[in-house]
C-alpha positions in Angstrom: 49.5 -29.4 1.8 49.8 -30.2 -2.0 47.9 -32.8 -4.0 48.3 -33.3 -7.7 45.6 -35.9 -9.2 46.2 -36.9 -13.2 43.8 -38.8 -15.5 41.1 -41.2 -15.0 41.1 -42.2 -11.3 39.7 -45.5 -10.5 37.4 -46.0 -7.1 39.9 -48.0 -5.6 42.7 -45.4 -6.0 40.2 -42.7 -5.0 39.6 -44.5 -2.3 43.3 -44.9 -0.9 44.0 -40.6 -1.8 41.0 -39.7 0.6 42.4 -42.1 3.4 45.4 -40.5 2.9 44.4 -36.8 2.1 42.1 -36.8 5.3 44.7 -38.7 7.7 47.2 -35.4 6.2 44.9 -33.4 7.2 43.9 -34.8 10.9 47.4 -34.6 11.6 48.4 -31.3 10.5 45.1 -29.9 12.4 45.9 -32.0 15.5 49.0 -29.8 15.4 47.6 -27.2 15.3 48.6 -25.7 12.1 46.1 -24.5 9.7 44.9 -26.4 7.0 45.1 -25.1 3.6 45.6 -27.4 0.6 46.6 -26.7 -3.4 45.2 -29.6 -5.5 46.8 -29.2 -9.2 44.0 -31.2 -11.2 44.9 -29.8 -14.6 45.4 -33.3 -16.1 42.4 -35.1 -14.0 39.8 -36.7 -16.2 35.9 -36.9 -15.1 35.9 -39.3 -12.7 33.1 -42.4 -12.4 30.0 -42.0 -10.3 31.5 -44.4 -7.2 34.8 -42.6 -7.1 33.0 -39.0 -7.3 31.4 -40.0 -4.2 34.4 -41.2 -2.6 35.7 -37.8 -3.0 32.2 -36.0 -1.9 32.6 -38.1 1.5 36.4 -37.5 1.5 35.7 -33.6 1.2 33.4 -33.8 4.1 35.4 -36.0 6.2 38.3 -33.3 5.8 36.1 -30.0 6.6 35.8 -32.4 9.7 39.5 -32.7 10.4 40.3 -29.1 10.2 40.7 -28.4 6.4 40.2 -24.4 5.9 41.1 -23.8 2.6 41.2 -25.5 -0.5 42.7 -23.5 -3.6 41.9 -25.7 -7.5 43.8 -25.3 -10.6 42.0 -27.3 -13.1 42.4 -27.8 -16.8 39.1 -28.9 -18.6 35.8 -27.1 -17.6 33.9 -30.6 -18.0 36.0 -31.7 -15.3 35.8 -28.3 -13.3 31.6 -29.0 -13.6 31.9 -32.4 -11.9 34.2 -31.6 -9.2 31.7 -28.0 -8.6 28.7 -30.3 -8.6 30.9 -32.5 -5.8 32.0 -29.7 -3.6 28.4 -28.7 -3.6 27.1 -31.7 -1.9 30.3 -31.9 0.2 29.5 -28.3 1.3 33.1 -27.4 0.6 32.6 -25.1 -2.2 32.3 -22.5 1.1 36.2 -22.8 1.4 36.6 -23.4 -1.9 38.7 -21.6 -4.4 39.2 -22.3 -8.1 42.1 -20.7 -10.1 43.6 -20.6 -13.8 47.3 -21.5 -12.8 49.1 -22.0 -9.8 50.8 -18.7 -8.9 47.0 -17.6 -8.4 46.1 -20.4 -6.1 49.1 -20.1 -4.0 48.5 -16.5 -3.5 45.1 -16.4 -2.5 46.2 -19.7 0.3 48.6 -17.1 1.9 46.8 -14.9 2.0 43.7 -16.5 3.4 46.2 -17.8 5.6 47.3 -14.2 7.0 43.0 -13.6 7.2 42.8 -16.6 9.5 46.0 -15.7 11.6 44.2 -12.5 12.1 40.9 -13.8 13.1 
């Protein structure tokens, strides 16, 4: 699963992407693949209090569904601090990953993908 979110996101549309994001994820898990996701958020802004929280209960509404592994590539560290300080309260900073460009990302998600096929 890929997700690329850019700029300053509003609650609504933050709102609408976790609906979306987690109902991905529910039915990717239902059949029975693992979930794994690359969000490119190299061009996301900090976001506003209400749709930080949106995302917080999004993140914990797809550990829920069967998300696994989530690799980051981000672009500003201010950002990076805000979406550390929501994976924290989400609790998915344990299957969390954050990388400086995407060949990185992509290679640790297959390979934490052969690690789970293994387990």
């Amino acid at each position: 699963m890929e997700v690329t979110l850019e700029g300053s996101i509003r609650a609504e549309e933050m709102q609408q992407f976790v609906e979306q994001a987690v109902s991905a994820v529910k039915s990717l898990a239902e059949g029975g693949r693992i979930v794994r996701a690359l969000a490119d958020l190299r061009h996301l802004k900090t976001t506003s209090p209400e749709a930080a929280e949106l995302l917080r209960q999004g993140q914990e509404a797809a550990m829920r569904a069967g998300m696994r592994r989530i690799a980051e590539v981000v672009g500003s560290e201010l950002t990076a601090l805000q979406l550390n300080r929501i994976a924290r309260g989400s609790g998915m900073d344990r299957i969390l990953r954050r990388f400086p460009g995407e060949p990185e990302a992509r290679s640790w998600l297959l390979a934490a993908d052969d690690a789970l096929d293994a387990a």
